[in-house]
C-alpha positions as CSV (number, residue, x, y, z in Angstrom):
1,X,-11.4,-23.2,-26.7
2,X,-13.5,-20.9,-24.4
3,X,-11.9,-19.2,-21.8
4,X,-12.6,-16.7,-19.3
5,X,-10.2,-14.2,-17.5
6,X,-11.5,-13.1,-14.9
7,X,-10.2,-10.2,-12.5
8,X,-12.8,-11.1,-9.6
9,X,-15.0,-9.1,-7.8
10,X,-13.7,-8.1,-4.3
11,X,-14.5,-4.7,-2.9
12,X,-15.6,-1.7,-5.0
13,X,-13.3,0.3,-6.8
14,X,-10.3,-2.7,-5.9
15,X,-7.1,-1.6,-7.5
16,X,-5.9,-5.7,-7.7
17,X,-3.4,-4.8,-10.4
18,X,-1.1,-2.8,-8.5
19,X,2.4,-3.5,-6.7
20,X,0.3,-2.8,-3.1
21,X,-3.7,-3.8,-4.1
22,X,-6.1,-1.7,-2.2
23,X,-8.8,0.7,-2.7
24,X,-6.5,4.0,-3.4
25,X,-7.3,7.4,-1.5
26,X,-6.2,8.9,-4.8
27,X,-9.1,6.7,-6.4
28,X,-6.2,5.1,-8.8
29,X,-7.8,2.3,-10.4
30,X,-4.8,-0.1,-12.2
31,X,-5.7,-2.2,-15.7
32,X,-5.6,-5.7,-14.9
33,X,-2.3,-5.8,-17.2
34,X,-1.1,-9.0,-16.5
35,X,-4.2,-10.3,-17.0
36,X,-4.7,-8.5,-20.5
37,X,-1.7,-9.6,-21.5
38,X,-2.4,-13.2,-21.1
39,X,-5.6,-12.4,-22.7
40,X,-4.2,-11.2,-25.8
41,X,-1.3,-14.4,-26.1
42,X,-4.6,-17.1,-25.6
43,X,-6.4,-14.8,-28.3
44,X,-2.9,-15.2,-30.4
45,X,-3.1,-18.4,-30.3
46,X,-6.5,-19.1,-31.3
47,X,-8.8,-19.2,-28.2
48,X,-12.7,-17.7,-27.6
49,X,-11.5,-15.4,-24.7
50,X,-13.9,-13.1,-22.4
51,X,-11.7,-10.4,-20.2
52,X,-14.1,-9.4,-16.8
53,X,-12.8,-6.8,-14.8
54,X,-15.3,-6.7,-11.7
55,X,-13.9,-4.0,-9.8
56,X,-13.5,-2.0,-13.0
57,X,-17.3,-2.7,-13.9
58,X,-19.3,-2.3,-10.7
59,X,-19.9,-6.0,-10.8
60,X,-20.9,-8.3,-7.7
61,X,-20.4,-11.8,-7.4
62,X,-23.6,-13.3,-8.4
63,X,-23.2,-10.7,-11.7
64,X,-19.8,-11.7,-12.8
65,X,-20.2,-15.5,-12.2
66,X,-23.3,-15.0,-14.6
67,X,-20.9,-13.3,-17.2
68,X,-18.6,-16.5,-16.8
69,X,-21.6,-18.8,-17.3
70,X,-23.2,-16.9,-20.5
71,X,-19.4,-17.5,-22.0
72,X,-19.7,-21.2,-20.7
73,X,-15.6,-21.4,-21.0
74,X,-13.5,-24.9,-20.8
75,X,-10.8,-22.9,-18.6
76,X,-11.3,-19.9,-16.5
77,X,-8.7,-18.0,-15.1
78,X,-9.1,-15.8,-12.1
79,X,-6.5,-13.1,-10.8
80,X,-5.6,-12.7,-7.1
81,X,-4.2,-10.6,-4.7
82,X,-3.0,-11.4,-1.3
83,X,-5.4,-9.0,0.9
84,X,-8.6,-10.8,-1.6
85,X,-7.0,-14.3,-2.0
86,X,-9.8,-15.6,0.0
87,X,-11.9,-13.9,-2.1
88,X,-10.3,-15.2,-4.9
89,X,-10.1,-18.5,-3.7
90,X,-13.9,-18.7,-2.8
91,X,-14.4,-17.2,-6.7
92,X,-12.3,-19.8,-8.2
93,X,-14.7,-22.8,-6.3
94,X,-17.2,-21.5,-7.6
95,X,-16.1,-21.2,-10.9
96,X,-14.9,-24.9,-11.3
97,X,-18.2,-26.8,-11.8
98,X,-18.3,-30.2,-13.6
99,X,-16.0,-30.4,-16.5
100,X,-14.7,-26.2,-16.1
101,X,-11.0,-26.0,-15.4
102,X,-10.5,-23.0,-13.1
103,X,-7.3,-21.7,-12.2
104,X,-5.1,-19.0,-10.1
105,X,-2.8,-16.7,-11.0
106,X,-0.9,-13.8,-9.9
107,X,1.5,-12.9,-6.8
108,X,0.0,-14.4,-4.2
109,X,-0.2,-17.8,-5.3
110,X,3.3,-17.4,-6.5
111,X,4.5,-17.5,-3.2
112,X,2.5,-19.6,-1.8
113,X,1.3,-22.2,-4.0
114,X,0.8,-25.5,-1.6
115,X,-0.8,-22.9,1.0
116,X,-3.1,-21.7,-1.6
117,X,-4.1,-24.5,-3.5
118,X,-4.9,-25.9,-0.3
119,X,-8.1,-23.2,0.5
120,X,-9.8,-24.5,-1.8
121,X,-11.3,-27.5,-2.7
122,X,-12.6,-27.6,-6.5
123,X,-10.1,-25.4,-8.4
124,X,-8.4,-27.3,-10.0
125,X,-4.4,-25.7,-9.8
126,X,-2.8,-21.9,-10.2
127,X,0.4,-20.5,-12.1
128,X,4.0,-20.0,-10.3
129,X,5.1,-17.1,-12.1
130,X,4.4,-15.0,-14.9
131,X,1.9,-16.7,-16.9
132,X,1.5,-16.2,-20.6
133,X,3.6,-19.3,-21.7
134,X,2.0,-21.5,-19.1
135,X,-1.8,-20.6,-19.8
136,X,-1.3,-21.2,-23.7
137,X,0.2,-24.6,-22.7
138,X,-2.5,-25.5,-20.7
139,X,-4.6,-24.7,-23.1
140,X,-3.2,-26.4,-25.5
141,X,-3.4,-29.3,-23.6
142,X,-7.0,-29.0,-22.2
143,X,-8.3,-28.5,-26.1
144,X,-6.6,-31.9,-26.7
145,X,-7.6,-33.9,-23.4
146,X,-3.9,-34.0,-22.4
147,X,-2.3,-34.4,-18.9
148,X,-1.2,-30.7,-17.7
149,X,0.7,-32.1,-15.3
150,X,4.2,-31.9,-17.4
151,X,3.3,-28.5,-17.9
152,X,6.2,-26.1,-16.4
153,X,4.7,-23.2,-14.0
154,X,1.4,-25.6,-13.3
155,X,0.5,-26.1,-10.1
156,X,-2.2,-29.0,-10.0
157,X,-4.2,-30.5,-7.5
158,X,-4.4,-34.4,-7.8
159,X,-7.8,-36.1,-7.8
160,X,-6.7,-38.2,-5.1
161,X,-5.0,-35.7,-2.8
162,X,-1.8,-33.8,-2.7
163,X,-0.5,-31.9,-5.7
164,X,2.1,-32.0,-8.6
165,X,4.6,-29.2,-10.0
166,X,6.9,-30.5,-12.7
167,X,9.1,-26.9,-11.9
168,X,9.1,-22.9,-12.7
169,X,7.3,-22.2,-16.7
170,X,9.1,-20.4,-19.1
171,X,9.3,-16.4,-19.0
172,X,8.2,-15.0,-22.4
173,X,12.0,-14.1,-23.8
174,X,10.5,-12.1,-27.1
175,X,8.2,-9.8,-25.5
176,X,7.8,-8.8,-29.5
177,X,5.3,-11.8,-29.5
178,X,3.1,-10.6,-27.7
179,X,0.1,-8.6,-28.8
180,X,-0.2,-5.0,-27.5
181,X,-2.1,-4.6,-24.6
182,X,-3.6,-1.3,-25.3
183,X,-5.4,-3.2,-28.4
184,X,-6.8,-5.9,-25.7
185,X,-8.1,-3.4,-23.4
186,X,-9.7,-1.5,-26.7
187,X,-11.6,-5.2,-27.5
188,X,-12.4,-5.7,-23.7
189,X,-12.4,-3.0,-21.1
190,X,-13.9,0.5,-21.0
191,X,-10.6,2.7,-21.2
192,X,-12.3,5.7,-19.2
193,X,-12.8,3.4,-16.2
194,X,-9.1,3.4,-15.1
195,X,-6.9,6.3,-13.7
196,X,-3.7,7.1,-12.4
197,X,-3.2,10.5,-10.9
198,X,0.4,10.5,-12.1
199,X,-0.5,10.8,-15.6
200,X,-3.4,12.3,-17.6
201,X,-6.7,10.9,-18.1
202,X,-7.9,9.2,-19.6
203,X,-4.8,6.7,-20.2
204,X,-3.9,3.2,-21.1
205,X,-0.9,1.2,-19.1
206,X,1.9,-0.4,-21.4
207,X,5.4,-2.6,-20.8
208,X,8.0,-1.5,-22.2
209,X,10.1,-4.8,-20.3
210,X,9.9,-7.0,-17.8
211,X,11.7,-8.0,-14.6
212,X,14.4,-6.0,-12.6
213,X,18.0,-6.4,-12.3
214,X,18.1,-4.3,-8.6
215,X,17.5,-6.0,-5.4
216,X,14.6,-3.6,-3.3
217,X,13.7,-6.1,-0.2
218,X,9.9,-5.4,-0.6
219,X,9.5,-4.7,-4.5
220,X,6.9,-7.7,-5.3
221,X,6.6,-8.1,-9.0
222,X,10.5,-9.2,-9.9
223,X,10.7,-11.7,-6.7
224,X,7.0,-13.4,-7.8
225,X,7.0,-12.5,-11.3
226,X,9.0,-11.6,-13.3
227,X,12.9,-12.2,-12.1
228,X,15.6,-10.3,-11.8
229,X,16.7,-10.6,-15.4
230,X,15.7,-7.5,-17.9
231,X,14.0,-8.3,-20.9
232,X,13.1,-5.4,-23.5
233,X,10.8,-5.2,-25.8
234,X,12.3,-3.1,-29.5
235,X,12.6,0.3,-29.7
236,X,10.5,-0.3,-32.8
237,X,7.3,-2.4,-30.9
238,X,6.9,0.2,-28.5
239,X,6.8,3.2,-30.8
240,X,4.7,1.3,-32.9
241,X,2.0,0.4,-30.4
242,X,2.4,4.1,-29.1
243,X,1.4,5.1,-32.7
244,X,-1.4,2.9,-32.7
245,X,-2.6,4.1,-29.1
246,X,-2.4,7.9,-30.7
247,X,-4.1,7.1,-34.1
248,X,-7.2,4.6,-33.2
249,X,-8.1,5.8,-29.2
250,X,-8.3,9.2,-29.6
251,X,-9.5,9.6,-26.2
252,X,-6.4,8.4,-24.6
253,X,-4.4,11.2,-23.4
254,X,-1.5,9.9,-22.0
255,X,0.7,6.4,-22.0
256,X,1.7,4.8,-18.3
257,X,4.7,2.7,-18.7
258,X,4.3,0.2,-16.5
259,X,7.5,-1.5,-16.1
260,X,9.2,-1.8,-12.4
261,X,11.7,0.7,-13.9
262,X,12.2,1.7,-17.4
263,X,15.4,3.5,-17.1
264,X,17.7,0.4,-16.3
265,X,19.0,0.6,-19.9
266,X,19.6,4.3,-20.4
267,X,20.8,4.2,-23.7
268,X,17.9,2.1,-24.7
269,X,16.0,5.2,-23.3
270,X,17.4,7.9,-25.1
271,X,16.8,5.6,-28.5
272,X,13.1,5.4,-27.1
273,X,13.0,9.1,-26.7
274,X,14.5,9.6,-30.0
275,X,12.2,7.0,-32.4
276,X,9.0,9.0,-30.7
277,X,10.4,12.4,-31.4
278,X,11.7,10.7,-35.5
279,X,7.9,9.0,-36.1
280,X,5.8,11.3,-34.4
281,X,4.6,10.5,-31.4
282,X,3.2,13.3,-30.0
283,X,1.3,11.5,-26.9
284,X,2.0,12.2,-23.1
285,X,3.5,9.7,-21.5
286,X,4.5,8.9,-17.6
287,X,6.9,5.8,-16.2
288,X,8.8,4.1,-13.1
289,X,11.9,5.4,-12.8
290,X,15.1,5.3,-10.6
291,X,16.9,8.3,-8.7
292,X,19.6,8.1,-10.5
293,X,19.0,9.3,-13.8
294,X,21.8,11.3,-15.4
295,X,20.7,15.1,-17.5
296,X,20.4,14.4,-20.6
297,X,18.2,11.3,-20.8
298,X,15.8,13.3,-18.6
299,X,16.2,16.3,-21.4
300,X,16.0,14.6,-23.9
301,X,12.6,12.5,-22.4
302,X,10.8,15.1,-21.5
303,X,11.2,16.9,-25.5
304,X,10.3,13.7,-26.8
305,X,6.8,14.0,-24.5
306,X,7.6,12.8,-21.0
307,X,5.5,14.3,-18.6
308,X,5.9,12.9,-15.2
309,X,7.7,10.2,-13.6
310,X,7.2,7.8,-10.7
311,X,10.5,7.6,-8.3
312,X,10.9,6.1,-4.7
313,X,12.8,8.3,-3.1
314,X,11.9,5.9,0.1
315,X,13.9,7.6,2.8
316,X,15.7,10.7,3.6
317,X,18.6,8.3,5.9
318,X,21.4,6.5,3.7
319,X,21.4,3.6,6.2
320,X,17.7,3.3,6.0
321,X,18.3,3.0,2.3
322,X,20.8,0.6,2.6
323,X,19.0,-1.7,4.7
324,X,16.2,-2.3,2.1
325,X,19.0,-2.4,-1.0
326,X,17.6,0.1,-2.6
327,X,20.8,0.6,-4.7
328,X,20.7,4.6,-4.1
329,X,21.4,7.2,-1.5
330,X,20.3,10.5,-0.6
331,X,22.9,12.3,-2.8
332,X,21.6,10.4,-5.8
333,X,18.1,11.9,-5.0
334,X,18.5,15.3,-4.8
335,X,20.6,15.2,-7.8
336,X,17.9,14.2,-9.9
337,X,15.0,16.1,-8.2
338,X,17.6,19.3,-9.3
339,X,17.6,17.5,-13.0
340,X,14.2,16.9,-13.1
341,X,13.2,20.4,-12.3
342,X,15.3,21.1,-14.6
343,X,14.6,19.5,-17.7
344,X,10.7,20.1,-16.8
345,X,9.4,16.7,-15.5
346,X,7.0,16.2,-12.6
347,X,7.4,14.4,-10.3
348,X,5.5,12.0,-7.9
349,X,8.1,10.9,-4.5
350,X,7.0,7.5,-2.9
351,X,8.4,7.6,0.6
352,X,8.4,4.5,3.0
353,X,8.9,4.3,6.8
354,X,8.9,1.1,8.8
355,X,12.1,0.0,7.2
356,X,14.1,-2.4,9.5
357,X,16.0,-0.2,11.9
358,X,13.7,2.5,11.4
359,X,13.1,5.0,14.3
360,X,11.1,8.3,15.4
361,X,14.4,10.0,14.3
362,X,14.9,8.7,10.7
363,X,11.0,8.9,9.8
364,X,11.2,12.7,10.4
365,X,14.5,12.6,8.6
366,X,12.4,10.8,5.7
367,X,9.7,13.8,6.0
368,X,12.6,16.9,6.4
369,X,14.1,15.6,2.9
370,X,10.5,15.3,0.8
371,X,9.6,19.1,1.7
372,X,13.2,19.5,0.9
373,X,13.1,17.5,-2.1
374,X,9.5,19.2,-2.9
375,X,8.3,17.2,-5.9
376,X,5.1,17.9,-7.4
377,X,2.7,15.1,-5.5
378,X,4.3,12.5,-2.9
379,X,3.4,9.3,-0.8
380,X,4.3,8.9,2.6
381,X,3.4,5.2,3.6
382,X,4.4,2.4,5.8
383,X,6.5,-0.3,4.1
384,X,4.3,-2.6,2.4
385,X,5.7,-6.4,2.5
386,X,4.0,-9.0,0.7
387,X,4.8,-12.7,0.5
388,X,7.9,-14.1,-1.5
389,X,9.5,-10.8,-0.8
390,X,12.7,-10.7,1.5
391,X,10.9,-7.6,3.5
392,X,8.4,-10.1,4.2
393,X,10.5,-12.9,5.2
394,X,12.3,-10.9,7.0
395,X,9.4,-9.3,8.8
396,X,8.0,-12.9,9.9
397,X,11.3,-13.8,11.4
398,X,12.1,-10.9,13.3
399,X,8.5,-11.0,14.8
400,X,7.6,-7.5,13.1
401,X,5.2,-9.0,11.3
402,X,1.5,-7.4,12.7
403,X,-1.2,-9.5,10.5
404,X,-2.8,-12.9,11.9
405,X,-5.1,-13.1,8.6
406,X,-4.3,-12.2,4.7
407,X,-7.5,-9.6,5.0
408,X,-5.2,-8.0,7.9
409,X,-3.3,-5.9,4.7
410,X,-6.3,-3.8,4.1
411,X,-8.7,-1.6,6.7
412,X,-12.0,-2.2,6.9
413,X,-12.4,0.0,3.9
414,X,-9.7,-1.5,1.8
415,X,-7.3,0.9,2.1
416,X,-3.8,0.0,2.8
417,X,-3.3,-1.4,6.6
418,X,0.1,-1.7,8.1
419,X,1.1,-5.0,9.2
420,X,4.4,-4.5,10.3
421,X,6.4,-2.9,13.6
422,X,10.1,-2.2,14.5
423,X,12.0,-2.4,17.4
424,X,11.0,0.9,18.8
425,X,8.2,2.2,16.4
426,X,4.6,0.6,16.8
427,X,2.3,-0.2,13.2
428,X,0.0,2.9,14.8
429,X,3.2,4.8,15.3
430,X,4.1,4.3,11.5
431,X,0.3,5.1,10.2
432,X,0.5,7.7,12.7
433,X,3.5,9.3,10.7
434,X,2.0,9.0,7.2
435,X,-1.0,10.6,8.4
436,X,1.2,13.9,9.1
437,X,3.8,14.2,7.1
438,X,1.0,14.3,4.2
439,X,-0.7,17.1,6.1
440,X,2.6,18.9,6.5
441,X,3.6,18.5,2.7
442,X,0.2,18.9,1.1
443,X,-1.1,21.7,3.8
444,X,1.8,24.2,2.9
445,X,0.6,27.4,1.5
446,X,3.3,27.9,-0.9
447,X,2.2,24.5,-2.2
448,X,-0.9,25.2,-2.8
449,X,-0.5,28.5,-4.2
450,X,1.9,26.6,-6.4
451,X,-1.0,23.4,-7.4
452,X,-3.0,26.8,-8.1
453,X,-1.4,29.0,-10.0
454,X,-0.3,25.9,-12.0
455,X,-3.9,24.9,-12.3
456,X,-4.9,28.3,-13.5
457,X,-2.1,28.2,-16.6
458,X,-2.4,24.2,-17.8
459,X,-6.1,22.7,-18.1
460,X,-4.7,19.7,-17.8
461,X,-3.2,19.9,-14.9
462,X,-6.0,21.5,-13.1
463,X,-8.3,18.2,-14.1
464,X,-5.9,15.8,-13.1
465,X,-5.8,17.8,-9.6
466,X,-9.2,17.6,-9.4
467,X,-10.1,14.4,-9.6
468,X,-7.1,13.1,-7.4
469,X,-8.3,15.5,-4.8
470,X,-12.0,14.4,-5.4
471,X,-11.4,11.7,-3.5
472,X,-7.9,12.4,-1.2
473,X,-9.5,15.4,0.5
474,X,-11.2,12.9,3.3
475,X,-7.7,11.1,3.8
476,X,-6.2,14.5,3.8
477,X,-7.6,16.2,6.9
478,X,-8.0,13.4,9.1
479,X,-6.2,14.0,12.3
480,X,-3.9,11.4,14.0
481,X,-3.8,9.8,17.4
482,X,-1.6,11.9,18.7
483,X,-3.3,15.0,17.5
């Protein structure tokens, strides 16, 4: 069978991929990995199947829905975010002409199935969940002219009116199985088109697992996804896919691990570490990881090639932590900032404000402990919540919720737009804060003699700074309300 995979067009440069989808002021531009991935099982099991990334490409509407038609594909599959779903939705319509199944996937619809099936009106269903096993069912069941309605996971709109959803599809337990996505991207996608300032470029964006056993309120991916449970992939599949990545892309300069945190199993690490150091992988590579890690699996990471690491710090206040269930506390944090520093790995801190409870007091808390903390790059934004979250439930019912309309998550630019409040801090107040606290971290002079003098000794680094700045110098300097 046919099928097209479409990550849709939306606005230029659209990171749709990512935990919080927006155009990036650090121009980061995710893979569409989900979408690969389901790409490379429906390839696996025998299907025709054409992988668009629009935002990726530069393409418009009219441009991609040509691509779709040239392919002429029985099922067409169209990723979706929650600031685009109507967008998506408007894509998918389009895309389900006479005798084309067209369906939804990702987040979004995840949450909100009956609420999104219901803006549209000739797609034909959408996924709960992650989507792999589902979409090779349906499939399947399309190539045979078979009733998807038993399928677990689908989501169908009835001819005659409402809908029909036998229950949640099954997660893919041998993540073994699956193809690796750095070979679908090298069949599909132009690898130089994608960047993450936290690692070098160019780069390709890997699993290692899937789901996550801690409870963050806000973290999208395990409550929509993926679960709570932890499923690995073999110390063996990884290296081997990191092998291939270093033998046949020669161009690729680093590996992102992708995975909502890969240091839930440290022992598993240190056995990752040591089968890259024992076969020879000699490949950069940059992850998600938790501010708890202990010494020696750092140390022994970062000999074994680990460059940088991602951590949410979130908040410089213990109770702030708490109140999101972050699992850590301030302690924890500064512990490992000393043992990164230490075993020589950079380090990018994500730090949120608008956290229930949070006030003028604990925000400057939060922005005391990052020059404190002094990692190499940082984030200072406002919490992000996104529905079938608990942040965002919890927002909605507590009337701190600050969006009337799904387009309401992203400024008129598509940057990210903050749609929440607290008690005694306004959405302008908390965009307000970001706004300086970057200043007052990025404008330091010994930072910047520091990004300098760094620059000047390691080529790559001085690149990578460069092109993040490229684009983050116009966010940089722009002055507050209050200024």
């Amino acid at each position: 069978m046919k099928i097209s995979m479409v990550n849709p067009p939306f606005l230029p440069g659209y990171s749709r991929g990512q935990r919080s989808p927006a155009v990036t002021k650090s121009g980061t531009l995710y893979y569409p990995i989900w979408l690969a991935y389901a790409t490379g099982a429906l390839e696996r099991a025998g299907h025709d199947v054409q992988l668009i990334d629009a935002p990726a490409s530069g393409l418009g509407f009219d441009e991609a829905m040509r691509l779709v038609a040239e392919h002429d594909p029985a099922l067409v599959v169209v990723e979706t975010s929650t600031p685009s779903i109507v967008s998506d939705v408007a894509f998918a319509d389009a895309a389900a002409t006479d005798g084309r199944t067209a369906v939804l996937v990702g987040t979004h619809p995840s949450a909100l199935p009956a609420e999104t099936l219901a803006m549209g009106r000739r797609f034909q269903g959408l996924v709960v969940g992650e989507y792999e096993e589902p979409l090779t069912a349906l499939a399947a069941t399309l190539e045979k002219g078979g009733d998807p309605s038993g399928i677990g996971g689908i989501y169908l709109r009835k001819p005659g009116g409402g809908s029909s959803f036998r229950g949640p599809g099954d997660l893919v337990r041998d993540l073994d199985s699956l193809p690796w996505v750095s070979t679908v991207y090298a069949g599909h996608l132009d690898i130089g088109a994608y960047n993450n300032p936290n690692a070098l470029h160019p780069q390709v964006m890997i699993m290692g697992g899937r789901g996550c056993p801690y409870r963050c309120t806000f973290c999208v991916f395990p409550q929509t996804l993926t679960g709570r449970s932890f499923r690995k992939r073999s110390i063996g599949d990884i290296t081997g896919e990191v092998l291939w990545v270093q033998e046949n892309l020669p161009e690729v300069r680093a590996v992102f691990f992708e995975d909502d945190t890969i240091s839930v199993d440290r022992e598993r690490l240190k056995n990752l570490a040591r089968s890259f150091l024992r076969n020879g992988v000699n490949i950069s590579w940059t992850c998600n990881m938790r501010a708890d890690v202990d010494p020696e699996t750092l140390e022994l990471c970062a000999e074994a090639g680990l460059r940088s690491v991602c951590v949410g710090f979130e908040s410089g206040s213990d109770r702030m932590l708490a109140n999101i269930k972050k699992g850590i506390t301030v302690s924890d944090s500064r512990n490992f900032m000393k043992n990164a520093r230490k075993a020589g790995v950079l380090v990018h801190g994500c730090f949120m404000v608008g956290i229930p409870g949070e006030t003028a007091e604990t925000m400057e808390k939060t922005l005391d402990f990052a020059l404190e903390l002094d990692p190499d790059t940082v984030q200072f934004y406002p919490m992000m919540v996104y529905p079938g979250t608990e942040a965002y439930r919890r927002a909605k019912e507590s009337g701190h919720l600050a969006a009337s309309d799904w387009r309401d998550w992203l400024t008129p630019d598509g940057l990210h737009n903050c749609v929440i409040s607290t008690d005694e801090l306004s959405s302008a107040d908390l965009v307000d804060f970001c706004d300086r606290a970057r200043r007052r971290f990025y404008l330091r002079p010994g930072y910047v003699a520091r990004k300098l003098w760094r620059s000047l000794r390691d080529p790559d680094e001085a690149r990578r700074t460069l092109k993040a700045f490229a684009t983050f110098r116009r966010y940089l300097f722009r002055r507050s309300r209050r200024e």
